[in-house]
BALOVO-835990 format. One record per residue (C-alpha): residue in one letter; x, y, z. Coordinates in steps of 0.25 Angstrom, whole numbers, plus 5000, padded with zeros to 4 digits. Layout:
N
AXYZ
...
REM end
This chain:
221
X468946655208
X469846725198
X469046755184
X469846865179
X469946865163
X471246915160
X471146995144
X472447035140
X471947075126
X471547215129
X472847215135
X473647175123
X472847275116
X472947395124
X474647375127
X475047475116
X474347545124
X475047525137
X476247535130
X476147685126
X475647695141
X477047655143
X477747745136
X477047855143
X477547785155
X478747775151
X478847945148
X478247985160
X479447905168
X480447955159
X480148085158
X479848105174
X481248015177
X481948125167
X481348235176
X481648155190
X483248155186
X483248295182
X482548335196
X483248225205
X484548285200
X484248415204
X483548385216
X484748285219
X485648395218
X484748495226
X484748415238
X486148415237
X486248565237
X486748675246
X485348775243
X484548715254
X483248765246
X483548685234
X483948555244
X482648565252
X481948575240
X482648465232
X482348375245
X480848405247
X480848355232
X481348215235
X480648205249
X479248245242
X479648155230
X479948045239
X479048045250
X477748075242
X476947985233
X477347985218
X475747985215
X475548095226
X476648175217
X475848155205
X474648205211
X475248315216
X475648365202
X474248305193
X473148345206
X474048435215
X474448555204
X473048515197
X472448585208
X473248705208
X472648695192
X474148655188
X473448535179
X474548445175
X474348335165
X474248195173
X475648165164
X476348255169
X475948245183
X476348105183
X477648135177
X477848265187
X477548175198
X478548045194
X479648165189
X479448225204
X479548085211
X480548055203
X481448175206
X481248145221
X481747995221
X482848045211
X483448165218
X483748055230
X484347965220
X485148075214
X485548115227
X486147985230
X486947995216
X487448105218
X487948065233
X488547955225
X489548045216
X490848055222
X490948205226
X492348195221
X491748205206
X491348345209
X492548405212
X493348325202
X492348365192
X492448515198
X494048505198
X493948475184
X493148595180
X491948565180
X490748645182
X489648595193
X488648585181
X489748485174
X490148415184
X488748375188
X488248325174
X489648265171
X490148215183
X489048195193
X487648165187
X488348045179
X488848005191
X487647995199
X486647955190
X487647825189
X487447785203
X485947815202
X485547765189
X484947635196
X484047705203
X483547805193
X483047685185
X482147635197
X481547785198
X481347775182
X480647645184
X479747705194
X479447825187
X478847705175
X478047655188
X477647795192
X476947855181
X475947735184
X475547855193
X475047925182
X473447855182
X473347925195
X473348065189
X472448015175
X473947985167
X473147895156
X474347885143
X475447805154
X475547635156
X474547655169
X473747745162
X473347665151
X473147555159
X472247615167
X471447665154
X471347535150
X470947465163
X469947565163
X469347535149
X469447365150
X469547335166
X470547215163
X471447285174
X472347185178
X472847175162
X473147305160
X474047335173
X474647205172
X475147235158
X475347385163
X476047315175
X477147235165
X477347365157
X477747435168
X478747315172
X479147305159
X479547465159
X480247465173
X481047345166
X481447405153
X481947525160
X482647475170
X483447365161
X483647485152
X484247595163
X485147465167
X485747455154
X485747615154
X486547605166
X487347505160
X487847585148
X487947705156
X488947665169
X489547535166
X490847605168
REM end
């Protein structure tokens, strides 16, 4: 028979709390989707170049991203380098880790994008006199981010989801991590995660409505 007491008072209590652990959430995914772009690009554009090196590395990057474990990626940087006495603070390891998965899944996305852009925009853009450097930041990028601005907002959502990988390494300041702190302290489990559960729903939502009206302002013409 089911005699579970349910004692959302320490809940209420302790949702400031959760919050802040929410806002560290929030950074971790932030800051590592920041990095993720800036390496897909580059590793977009690697796998697209003439320099067989550079392409062979660019696509062992999105085949290790892709094709490993996000957690096993985070292990590798928080035990993995710890054992080569490389310590690396269990922040940063989870936010290597996400930036590192996220550079993988982005590079493909990125890749697509760019497959997207007319190659006629290049050599008009050239014709005009235009540098490479111009034409890639004026011409191309915009273009591509355009037809793959969708698809980034479902890697940002699961970069929020991700850095519930964080407990694994001892990351105590994020959502799961304070959760987890104060499972530990009060054992009401089901509570805690279920309100930890809501915040993250509540996250993904915000962030998708907000990059929808983001995308909205940004190409309706």
């Amino acid at each position: 028979m089911f005699k579970y007491s349910f004692q959302w008072r320490p809940v209420l209590q302790a949702l400031p709390e959760m919050l802040w652990g929410a806002v560290v959430t929030m950074q971790i995914a932030l800051i590592a989707m920041a990095i993720g772009i800036v390496v897909g690009v580059a590793i977009a554009l690697g796998r697209r170049s003439a320099n067989g090196i550079v392409r062979s590395l660019s696509t062992g990057w999105v085949e290790i991203a892709r094709n490993t474990p996000a957690l096993l990626q985070i292990y590798m940087v928080y035990f993995g380098l710890g054992t080569l006495g490389v310590r690396v603070d269990s922040f940063y390891a989870l936010l290597a880790g996400i930036a590192f998965n996220n550079a993988g899944y982005l590079a493909e996305t990125f890749r697509g994008g760019f497959a997207g852009v007319p190659e006629t925009q290049f050599r008009a853009s050239r014709s005009l006199g235009m540098s490479a450097f111009q034409t890639m930041g004026y011409i191309i990028l915009p273009q591509m981010f355009r037809l793959v601005f969708h698809a980034m907002t479902n890697q940002m959502v699961w970069s929020i989801l991700m850095t519930s990988l964080g407990v694994v390494v001892g990351l105590t300041t994020d959502l799961t991590g304070v959760v987890q702190q104060l499972n530990v302290r009060t054992f009401r489990t089901f509570e805690y995660f279920l309100v930890a559960a809501c915040l993250y729903f509540l996250i993904a939502k915000v962030v998708t409505v907000a990059a929808r009206i983001l995308a909205w302002r940004l190409f309706r013409y």
